[in-house]
The first five atom37 places (N, CA, C, CB, O) and aatype in JSON, in Angstrom:
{
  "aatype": [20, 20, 20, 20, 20, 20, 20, 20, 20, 20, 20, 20, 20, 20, 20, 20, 20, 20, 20, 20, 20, 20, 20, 20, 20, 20, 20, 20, 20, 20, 20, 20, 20, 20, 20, 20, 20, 20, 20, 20, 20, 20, 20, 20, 20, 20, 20, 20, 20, 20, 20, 20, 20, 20, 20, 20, 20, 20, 20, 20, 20, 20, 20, 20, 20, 20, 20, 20],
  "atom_mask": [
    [1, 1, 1, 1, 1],
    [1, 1, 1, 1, 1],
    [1, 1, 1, 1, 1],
    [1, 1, 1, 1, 1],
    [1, 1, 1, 1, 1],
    [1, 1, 1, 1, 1],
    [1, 1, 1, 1, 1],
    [1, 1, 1, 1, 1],
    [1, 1, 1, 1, 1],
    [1, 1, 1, 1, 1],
    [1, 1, 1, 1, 1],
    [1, 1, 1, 1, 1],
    [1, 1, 1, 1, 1],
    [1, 1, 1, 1, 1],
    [1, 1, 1, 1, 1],
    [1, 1, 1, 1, 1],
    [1, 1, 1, 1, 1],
    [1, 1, 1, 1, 1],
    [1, 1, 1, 1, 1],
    [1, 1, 1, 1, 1],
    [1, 1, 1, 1, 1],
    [1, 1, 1, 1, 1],
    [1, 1, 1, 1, 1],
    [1, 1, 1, 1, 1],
    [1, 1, 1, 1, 1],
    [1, 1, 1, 1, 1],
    [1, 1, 1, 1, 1],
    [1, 1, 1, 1, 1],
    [1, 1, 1, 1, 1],
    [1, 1, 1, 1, 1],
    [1, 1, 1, 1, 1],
    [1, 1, 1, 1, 1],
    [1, 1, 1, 1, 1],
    [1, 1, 1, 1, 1],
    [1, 1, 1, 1, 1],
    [1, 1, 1, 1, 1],
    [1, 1, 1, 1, 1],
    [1, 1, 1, 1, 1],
    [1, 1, 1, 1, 1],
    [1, 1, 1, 1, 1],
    [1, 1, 1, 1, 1],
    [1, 1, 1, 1, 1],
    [1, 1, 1, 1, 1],
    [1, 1, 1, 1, 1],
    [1, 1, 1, 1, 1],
    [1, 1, 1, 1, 1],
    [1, 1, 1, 1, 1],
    [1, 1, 1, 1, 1],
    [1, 1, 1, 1, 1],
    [1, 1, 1, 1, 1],
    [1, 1, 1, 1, 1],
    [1, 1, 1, 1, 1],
    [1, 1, 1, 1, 1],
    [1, 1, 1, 1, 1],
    [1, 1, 1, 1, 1],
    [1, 1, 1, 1, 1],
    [1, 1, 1, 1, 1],
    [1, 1, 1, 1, 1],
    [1, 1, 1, 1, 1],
    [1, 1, 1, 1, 1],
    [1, 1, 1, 1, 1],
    [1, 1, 1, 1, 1],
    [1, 1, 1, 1, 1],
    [1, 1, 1, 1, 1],
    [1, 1, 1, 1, 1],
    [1, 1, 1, 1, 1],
    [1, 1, 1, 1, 1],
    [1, 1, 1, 1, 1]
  ],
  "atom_positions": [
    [[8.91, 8.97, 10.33], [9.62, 8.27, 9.28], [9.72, 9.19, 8.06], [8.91, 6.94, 8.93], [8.68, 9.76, 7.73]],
    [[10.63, 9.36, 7.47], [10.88, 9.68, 6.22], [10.65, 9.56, 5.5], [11.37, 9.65, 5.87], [11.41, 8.64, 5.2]],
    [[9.81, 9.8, 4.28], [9.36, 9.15, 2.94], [9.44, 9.97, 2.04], [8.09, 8.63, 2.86], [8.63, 9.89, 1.11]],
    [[10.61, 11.2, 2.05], [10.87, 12.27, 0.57], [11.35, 11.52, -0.43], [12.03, 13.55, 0.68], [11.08, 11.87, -1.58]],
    [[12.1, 10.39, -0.22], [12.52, 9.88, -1.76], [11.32, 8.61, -2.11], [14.43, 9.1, -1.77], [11.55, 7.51, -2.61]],
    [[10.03, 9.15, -1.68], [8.58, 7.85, -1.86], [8.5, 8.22, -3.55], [6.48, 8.33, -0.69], [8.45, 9.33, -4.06]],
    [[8.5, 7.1, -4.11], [8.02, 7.2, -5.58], [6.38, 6.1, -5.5], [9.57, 6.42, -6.87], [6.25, 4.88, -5.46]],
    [[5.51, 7.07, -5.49], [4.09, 6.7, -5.57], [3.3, 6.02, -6.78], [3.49, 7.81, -5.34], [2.83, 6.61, -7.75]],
    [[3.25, 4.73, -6.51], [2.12, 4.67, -7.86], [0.63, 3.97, -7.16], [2.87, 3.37, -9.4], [0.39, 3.53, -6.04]],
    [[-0.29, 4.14, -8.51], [-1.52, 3.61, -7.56], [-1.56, 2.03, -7.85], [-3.16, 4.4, -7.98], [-1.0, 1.25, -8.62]],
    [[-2.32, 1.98, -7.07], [-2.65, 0.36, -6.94], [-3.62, -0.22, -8.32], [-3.67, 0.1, -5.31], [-4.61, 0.45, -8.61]],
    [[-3.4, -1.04, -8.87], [-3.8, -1.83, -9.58], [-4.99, -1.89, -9.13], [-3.15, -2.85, -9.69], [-5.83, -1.6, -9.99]],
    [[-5.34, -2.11, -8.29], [-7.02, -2.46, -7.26], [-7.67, -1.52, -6.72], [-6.96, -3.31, -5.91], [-8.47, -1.65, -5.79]],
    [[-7.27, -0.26, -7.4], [-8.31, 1.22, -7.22], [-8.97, 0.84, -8.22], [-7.71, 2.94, -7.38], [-8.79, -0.02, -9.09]],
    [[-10.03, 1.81, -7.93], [-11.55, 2.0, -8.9], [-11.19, 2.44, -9.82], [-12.74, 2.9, -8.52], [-10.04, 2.83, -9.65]],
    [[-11.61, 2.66, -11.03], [-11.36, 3.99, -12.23], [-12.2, 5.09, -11.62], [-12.01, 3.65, -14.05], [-12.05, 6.25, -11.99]],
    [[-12.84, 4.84, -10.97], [-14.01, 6.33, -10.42], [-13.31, 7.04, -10.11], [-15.1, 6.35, -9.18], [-13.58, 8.22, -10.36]],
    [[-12.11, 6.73, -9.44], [-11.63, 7.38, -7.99], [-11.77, 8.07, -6.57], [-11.24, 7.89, -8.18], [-11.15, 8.94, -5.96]],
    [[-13.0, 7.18, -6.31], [-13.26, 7.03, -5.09], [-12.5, 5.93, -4.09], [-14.51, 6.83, -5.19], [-12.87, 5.97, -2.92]],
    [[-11.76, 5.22, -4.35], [-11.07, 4.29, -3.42], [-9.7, 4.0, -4.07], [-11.94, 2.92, -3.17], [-9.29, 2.84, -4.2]],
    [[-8.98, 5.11, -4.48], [-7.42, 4.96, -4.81], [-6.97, 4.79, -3.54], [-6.63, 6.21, -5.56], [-7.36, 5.24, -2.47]],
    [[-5.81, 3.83, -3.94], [-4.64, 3.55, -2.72], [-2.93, 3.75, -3.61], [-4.92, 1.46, -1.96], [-2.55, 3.2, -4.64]],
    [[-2.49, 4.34, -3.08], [-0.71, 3.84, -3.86], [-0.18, 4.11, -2.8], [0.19, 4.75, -5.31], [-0.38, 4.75, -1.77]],
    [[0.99, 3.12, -3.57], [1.72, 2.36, -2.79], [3.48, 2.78, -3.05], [1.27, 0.8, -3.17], [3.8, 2.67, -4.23]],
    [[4.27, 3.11, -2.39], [5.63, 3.27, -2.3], [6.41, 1.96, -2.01], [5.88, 4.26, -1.28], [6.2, 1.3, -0.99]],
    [[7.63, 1.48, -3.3], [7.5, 0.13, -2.6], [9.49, 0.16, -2.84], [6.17, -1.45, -3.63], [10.19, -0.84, -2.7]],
    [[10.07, 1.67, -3.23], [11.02, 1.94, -3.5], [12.25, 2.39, -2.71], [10.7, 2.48, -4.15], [13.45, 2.57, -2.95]],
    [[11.47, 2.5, -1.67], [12.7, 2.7, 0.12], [13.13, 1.71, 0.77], [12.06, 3.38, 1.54], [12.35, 1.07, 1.48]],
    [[14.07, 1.48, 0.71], [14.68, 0.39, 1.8], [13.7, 0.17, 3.16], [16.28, 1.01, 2.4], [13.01, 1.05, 3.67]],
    [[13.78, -0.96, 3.53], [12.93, -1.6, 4.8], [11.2, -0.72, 5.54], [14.31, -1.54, 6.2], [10.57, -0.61, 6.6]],
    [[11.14, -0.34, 4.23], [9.6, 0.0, 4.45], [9.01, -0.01, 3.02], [9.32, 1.55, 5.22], [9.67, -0.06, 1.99]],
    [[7.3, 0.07, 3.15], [6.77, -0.11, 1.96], [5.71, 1.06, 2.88], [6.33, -1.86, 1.25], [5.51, 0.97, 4.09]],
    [[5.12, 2.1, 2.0], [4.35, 3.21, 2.29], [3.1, 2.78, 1.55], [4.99, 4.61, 1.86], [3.01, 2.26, 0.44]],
    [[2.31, 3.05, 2.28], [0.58, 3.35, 1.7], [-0.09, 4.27, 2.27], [-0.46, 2.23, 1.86], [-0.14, 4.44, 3.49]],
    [[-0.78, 5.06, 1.24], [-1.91, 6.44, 1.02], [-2.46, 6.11, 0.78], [-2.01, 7.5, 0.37], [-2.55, 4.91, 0.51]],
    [[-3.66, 7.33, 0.63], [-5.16, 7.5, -0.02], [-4.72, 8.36, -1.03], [-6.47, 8.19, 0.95], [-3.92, 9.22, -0.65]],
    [[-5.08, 8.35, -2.46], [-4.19, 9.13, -3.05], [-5.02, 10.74, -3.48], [-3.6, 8.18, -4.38], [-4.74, 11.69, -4.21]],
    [[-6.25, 10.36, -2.5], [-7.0, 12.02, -2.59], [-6.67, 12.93, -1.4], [-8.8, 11.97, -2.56], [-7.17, 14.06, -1.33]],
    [[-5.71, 12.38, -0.36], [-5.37, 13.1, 0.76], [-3.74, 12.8, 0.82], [-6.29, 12.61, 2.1], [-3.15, 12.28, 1.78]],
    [[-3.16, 13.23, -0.38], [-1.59, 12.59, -0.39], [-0.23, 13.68, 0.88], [-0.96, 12.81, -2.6], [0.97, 13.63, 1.15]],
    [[-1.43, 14.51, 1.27], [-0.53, 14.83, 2.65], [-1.29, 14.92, 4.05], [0.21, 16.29, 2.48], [-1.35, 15.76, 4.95]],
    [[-2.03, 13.2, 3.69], [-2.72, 12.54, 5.04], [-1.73, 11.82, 5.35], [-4.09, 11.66, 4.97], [-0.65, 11.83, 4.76]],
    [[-2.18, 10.7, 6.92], [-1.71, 9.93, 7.02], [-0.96, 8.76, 5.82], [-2.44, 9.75, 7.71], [-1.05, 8.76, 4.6]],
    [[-0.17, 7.75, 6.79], [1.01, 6.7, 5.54], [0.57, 5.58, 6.38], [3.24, 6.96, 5.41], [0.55, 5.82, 7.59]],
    [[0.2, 4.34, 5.98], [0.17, 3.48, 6.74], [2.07, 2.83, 6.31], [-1.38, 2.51, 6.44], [2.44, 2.54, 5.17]],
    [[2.71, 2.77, 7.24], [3.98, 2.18, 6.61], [3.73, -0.16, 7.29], [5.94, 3.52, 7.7], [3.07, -0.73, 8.16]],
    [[4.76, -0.62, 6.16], [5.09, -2.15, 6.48], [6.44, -2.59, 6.51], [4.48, -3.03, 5.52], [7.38, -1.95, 6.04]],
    [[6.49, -3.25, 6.85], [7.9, -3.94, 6.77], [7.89, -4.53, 4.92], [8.01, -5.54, 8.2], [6.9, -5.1, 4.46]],
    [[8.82, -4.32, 4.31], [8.55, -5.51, 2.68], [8.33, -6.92, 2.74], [9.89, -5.65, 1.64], [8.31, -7.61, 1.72]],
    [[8.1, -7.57, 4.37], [7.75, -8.96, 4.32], [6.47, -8.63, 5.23], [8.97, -10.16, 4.91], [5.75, -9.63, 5.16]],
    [[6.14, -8.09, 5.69], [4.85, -7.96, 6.12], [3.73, -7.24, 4.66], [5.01, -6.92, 7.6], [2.5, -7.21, 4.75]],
    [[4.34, -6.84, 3.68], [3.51, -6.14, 2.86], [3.22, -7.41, 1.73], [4.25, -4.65, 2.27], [2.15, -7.83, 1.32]],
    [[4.59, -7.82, 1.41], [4.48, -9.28, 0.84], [3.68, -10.29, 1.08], [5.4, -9.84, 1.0], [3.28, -10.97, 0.14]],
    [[3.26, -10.62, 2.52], [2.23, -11.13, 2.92], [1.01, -10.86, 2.59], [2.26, -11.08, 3.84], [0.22, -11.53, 1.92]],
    [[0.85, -9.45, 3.28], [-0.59, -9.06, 2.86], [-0.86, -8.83, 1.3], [-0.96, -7.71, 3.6], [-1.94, -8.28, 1.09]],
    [[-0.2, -9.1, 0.29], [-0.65, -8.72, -0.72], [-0.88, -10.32, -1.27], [0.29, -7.64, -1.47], [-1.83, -10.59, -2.0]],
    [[0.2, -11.42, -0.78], [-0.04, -12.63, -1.28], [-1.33, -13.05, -0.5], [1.2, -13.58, -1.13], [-2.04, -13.91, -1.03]],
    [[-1.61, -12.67, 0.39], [-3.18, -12.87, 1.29], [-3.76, -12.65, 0.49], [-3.73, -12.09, 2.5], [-4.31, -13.63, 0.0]],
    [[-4.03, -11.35, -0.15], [-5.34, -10.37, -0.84], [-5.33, -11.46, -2.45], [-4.73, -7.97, -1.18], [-6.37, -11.83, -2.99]],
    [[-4.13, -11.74, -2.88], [-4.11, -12.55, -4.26], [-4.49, -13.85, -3.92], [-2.69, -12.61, -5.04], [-4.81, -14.5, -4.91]],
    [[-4.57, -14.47, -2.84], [-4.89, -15.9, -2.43], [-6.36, -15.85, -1.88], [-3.8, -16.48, -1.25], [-6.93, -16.93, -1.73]],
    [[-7.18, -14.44, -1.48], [-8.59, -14.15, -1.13], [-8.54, -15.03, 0.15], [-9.81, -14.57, -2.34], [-9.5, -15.65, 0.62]],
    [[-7.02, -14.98, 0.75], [-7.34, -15.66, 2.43], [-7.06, -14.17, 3.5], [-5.79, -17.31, 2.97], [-6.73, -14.31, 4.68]],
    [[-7.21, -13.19, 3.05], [-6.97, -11.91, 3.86], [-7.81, -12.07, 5.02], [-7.32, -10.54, 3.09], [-8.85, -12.66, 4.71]],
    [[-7.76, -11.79, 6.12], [-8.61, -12.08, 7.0], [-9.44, -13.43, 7.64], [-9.24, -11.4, 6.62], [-10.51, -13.52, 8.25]],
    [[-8.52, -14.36, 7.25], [-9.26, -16.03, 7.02], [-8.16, -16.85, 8.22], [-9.0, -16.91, 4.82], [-7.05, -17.17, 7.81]],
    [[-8.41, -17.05, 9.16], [-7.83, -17.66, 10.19], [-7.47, -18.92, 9.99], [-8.53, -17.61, 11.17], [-8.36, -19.54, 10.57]],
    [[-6.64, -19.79, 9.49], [-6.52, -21.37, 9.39], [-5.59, -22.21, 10.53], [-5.85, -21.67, 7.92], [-5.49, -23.44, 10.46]]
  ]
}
């Protein structure tokens, strides 16, 4: 997948330490990109923008991982 036109920012929900930065690309059509932002030419986990939408309304609702 392609991600040269990724405009990276970090996540709101990194540390200030910077030991557990994540950013997030949320500026490409039909994908949303995520890094580690200390290995920024590691792996990308990529999402669909309704699968990322989810998981982020999960993580803001603290039902991430919560089976109902």
């Amino acid at each position: 997948m392609d991600l040269t036109g990724a405009v990276w920012r970090k996540s709101t929900r990194s540390d200030n330490g910077g030991s557990t930065c994540v950013e997030v690309a949320t500026n490409l059509p039909q994908v949303v990109g995520v890094r580690d932002s200390k290995d920024r030419r590691g792996p990308v986990l990529t999402f669909t923008p309704v699968a990322w939408a989810g998981f982020v309304a999960a993580t803001r609702a603290g039902t991430l991982g919560v089976r109902q």
